[in-house]
C-alpha positions in Angstrom: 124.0 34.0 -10.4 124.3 30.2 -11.2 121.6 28.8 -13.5 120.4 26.2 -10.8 119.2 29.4 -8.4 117.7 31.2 -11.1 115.8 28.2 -12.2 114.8 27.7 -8.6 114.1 31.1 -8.3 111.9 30.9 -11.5 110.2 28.4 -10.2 109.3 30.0 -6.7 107.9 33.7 -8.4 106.1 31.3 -11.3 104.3 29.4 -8.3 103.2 32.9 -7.2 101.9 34.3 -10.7 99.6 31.2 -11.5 98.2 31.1 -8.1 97.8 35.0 -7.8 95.7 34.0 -11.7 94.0 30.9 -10.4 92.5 32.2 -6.9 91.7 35.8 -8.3 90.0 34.7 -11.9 87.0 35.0 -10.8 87.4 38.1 -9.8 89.3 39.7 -12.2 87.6 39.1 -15.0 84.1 41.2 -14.2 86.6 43.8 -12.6 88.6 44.3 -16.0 85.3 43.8 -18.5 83.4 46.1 -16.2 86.0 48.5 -16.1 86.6 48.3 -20.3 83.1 48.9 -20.4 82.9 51.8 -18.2 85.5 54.0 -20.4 82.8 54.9 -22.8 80.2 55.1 -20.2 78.4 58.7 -21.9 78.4 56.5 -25.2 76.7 53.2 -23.6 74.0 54.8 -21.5 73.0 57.0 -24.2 73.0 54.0 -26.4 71.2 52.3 -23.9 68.8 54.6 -23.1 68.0 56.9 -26.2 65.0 58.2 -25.0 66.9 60.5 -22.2 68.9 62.1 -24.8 66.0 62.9 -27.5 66.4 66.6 -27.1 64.8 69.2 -28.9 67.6 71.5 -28.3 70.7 71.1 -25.8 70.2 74.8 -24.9 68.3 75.5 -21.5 66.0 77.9 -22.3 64.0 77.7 -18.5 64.3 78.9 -15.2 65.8 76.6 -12.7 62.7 76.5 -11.1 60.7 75.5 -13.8 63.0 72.5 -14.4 62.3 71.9 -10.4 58.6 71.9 -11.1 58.5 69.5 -13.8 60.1 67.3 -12.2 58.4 67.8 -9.3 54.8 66.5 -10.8 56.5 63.2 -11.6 57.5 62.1 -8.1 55.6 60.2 -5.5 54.2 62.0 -2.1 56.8 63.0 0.0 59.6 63.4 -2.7 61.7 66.6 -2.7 64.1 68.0 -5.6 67.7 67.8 -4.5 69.6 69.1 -7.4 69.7 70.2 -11.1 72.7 69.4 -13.9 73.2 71.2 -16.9 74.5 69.9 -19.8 78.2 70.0 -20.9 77.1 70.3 -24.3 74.3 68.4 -26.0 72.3 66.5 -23.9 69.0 66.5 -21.4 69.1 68.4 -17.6 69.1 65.8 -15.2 67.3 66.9 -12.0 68.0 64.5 -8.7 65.5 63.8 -6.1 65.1 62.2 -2.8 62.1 59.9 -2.4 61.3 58.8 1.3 63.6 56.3 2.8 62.1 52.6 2.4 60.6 50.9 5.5 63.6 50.4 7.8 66.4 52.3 6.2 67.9 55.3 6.9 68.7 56.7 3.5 66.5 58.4 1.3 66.2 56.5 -2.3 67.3 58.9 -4.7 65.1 59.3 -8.2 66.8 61.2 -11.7 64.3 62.8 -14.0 65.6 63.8 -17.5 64.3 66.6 -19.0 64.0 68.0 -22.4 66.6 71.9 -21.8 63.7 73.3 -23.9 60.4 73.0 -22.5 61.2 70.6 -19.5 59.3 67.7 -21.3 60.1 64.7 -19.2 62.1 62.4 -20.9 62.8 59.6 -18.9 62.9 58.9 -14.7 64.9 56.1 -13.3 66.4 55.3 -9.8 69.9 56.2 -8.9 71.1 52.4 -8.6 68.9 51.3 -11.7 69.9 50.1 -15.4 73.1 48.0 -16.7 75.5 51.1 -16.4 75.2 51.6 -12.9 75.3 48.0 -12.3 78.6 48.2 -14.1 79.7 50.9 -11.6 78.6 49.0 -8.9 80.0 45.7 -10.4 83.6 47.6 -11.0 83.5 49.3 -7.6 83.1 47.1 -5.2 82.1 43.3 -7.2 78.5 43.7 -5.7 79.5 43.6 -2.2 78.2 46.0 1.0 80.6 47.6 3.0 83.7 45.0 2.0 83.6 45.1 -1.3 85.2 48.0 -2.3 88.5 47.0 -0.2 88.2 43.5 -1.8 88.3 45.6 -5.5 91.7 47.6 -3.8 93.6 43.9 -2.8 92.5 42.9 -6.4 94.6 45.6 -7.8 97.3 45.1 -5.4 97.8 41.5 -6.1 97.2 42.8 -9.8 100.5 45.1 -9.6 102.8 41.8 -8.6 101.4 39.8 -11.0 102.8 42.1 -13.4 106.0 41.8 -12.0 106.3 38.2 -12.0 104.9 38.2 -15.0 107.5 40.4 -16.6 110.5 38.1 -15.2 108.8 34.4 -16.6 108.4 36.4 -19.7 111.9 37.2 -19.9 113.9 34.7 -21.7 116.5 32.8 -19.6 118.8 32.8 -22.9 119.1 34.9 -25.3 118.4 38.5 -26.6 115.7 41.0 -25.2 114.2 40.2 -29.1 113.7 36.0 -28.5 110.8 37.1 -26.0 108.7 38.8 -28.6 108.7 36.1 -31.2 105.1 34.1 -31.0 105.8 30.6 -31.0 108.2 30.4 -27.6 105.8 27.3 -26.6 104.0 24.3 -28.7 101.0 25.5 -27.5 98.3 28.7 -28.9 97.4 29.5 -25.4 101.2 29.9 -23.9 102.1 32.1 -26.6 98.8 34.0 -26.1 99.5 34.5 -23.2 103.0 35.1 -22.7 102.3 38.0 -25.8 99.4 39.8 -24.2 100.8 40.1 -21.0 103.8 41.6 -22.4 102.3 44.7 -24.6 99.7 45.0 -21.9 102.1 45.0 -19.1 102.8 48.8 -18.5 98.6 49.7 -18.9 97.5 46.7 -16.8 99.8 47.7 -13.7 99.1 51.1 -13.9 95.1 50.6 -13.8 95.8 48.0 -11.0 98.1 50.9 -9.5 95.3 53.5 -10.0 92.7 51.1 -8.8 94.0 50.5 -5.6 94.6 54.3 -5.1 91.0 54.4 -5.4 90.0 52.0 -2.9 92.5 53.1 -0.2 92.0 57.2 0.0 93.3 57.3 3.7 96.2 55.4 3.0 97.4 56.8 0.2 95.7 60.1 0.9 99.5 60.7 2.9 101.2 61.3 -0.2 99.4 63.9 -1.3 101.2 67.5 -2.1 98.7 69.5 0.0 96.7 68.6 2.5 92.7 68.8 1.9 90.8 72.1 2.2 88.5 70.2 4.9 87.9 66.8 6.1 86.0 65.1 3.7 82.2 64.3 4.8 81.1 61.0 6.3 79.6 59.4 3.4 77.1 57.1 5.0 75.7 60.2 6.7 75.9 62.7 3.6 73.7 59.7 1.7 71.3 60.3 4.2 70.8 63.8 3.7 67.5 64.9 2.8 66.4 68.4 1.3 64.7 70.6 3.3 60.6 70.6 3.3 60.3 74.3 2.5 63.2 76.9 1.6 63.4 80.7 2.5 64.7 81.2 -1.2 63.5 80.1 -4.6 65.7 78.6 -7.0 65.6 81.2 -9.1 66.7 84.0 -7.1 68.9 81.8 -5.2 70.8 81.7 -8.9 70.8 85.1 -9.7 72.5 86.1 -6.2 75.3 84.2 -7.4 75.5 84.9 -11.4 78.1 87.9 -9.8 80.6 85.5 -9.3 79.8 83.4 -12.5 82.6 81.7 -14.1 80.9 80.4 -17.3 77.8 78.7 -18.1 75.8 77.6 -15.0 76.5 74.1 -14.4 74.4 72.9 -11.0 72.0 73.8 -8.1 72.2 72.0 -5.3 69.4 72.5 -3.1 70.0 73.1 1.0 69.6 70.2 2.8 68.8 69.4 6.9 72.9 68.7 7.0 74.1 71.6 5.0 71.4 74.7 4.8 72.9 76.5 1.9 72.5 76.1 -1.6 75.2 74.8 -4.0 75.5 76.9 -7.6 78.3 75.5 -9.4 79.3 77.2 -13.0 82.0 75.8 -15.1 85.5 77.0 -15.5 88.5 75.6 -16.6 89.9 72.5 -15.1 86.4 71.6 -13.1 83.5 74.1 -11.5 83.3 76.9 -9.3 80.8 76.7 -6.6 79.5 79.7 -5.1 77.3 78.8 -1.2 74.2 80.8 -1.0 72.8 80.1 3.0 69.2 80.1 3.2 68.0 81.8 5.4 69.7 84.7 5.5 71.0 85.2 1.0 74.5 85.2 2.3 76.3 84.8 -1.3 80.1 83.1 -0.6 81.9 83.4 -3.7 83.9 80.5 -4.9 87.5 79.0 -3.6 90.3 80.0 -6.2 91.4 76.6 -8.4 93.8 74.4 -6.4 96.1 72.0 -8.4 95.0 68.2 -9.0 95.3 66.8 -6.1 97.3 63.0 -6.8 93.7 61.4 -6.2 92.3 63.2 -9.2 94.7 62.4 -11.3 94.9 58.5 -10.1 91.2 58.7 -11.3 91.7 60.2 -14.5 94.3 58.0 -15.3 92.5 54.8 -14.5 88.8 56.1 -15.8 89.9 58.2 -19.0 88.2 61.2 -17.8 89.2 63.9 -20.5 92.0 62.4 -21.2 91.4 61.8 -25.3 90.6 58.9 -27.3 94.4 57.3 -27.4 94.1 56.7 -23.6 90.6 56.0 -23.2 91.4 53.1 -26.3 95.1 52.0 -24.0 92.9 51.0 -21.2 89.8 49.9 -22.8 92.4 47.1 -24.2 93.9 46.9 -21.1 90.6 46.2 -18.9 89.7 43.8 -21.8 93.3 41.8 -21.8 93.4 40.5 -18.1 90.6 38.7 -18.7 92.0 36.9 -21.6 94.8 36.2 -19.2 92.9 34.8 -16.5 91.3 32.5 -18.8 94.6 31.6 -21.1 96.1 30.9 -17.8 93.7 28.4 -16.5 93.9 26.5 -19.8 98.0 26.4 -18.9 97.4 25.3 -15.4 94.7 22.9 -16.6 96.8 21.5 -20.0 100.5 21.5 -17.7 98.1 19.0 -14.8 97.2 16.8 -17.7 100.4 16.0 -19.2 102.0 16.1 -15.7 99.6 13.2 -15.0 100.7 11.8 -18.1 104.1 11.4 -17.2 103.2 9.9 -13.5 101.5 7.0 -15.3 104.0 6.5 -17.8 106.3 6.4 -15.3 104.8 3.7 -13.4 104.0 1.6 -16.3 107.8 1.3 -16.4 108.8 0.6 -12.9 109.7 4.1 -12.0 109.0 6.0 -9.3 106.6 8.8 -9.7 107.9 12.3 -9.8 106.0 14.9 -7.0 103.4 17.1 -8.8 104.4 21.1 -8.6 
């Protein structure tokens, strides 16, 4: 290929790089600090919010229905228990509830309670969409946005995934060896080299979190290239968020878990209580790989023993991949760098775009002052 088209062609994908940087700044960089943030999410809220995880000892030593009562006393009128979480190891039970819907909405607001696993001492009660970490989530998920913004995150990381691949070709050095591209001063300027650096050893992280991320926020698209189909259509989720438990239950907590301990697969992990959409309860205990949940209905102590483990489905796996979830320190360090590194692209890039417009306006004048005709500005 002659020089003149690759240079032309250089030209064309560079005009697509800096404006894919420019236009999406803004939102990249809360997207990729959000996101670094979120990858020691157990570490920040408990740093955030020591009181919850001031335990006297991680092992529960109650009755579920205990846990239920105590934090039954701390909610308003009208507030129902929806769930109990055991710990994975050390930490509080976290007990959900549903308060009534606020004037005008259909959804319930839903309250946690942190308890103390060994005397049900409350520890700490806060709303489900309260504090900076789920503001991060929030933030991460969908920039703050209803009902949009959670596609706008998905077109982010699309736009994210050419950007590294016009980013990989204006890195690569029109002459020379593979090795001239790594050396630091390629340009007379800190910020070029920068950036031209970081977006090199972040390359393969930052498109596969942008990859992963727009997996995420497109299930039913990508949802086709799945191995095996899904057990059963997943619930509406607007409708499931206004689920409410029921007023009064045939069953106690308590005997509701000891119907299912037969099919126990390790420690108890959750009870979900039945709900005016699903009237069953939900007993999940831990096994290898995830939970086994075991359906106990109501009314009538029907005990439905858990589904055998099914492989990761792709989704899974695009989330562990982009969130770290138990996938070790190394990875949870690789994209912790590479949520923090776009940012610091975004911003080296506008100092390019804003230092290449000043000299460019440079040359215009100079060019004037001697008679010559101006050259266009790219």
């Amino acid at each position: 290929m002659a020089r003149s088209t690759v240079l032309r062609l250089r030209g064309i994908w560079l005009n697509v790089h800096k404006w894919i940087g420019l236009l999406l700044a803004v939102l990249i960089i809360p997207i990729s600090l959000s996101g670094s943030a979120l990858v020691w999410h157990d570490w920040l809220d408990e740093t955030l919010n020591p009181g919850r995880y001031a335990v006297k000892s991680s092992a529960p030593a109650l009755p579920p229905s205990a846990y239920a009562a105590a934090a039954q006393r701390t909610l308003a009128p009208g507030g129902r228990v929806m769930s109990i979480r055991y710990p994975e190891g050390e930490g509080p039970i976290q007990v959900t509830a549903a308060l009534p819907p606020r004037a005008g909405e259909p959804r319930p607001v839903r309250l946690n309670v942190w308890l103390d696993p060994a005397d049900g001492r409350l520890l700490d009660s806060a709303r489900s969409d309260a504090g900076a970490v789920r503001f991060l989530h929030i933030l991460h998920g969908s920039l703050m946005v209803p009902g949009t913004g959670r596609q706008i995150v998905g077109w982010v990381g699309v736009a994210m995934c050419l950007s590294c691949v016009t980013g990989l070709w204006l890195w690569w050095p029109i002459g020379g060896s593979f090795r001239r591209g790594l050396r630091w001063k390629r340009q007379n300027s800190t910020s070029a080299n920068l950036h031209h650096q970081m977006g090199f050893w972040v390359l393969l992280p930052l498109a596969m979190l942008s990859f992963t991320g727009a997996w995420i926020a497109f299930p039913q698209f990508f949802g086709r290239f799945e191995a095996t189909p899904p057990r059963a259509a997943a619930p509406d989720r607007a409708r499931a968020a206004q689920a409410r438990p029921l007023a009064r239950t045939a069953m106690t907590a308590d005997a509701v878990v000891a119907a299912a301990r037969r099919h126990a697969t390790g420690p108890l992990a959750s009870v979900g209580w039945p709900t005016d959409q699903a009237p069953e309860w939900k007993v999940a205990f831990a096994r290898d790989g995830g939970t086994a949940e075991v359906a106990v209905a109501d009314a009538t102590g029907e005990v439905t023993p858990p589904r055998p483990p099914r492989p990761e489905t792709r989704a899974r796996t695009m989330r562990r991949w982009h969130d770290g979830t138990g996938m070790g320190a190394v990875w949870q360090t690789i994209i912790f760098v590479g949520g923090i590194i776009p940012a610091a692209l975004a911003i080296t890039g506008i100092i390019i775009w804003l230092r290449s417009r000043g000299w460019r306006a440079q040359l215009r004048r100079r060019r004037r002052s001697q008679g010559l005709t101006p050259q266009p500005a790219e």
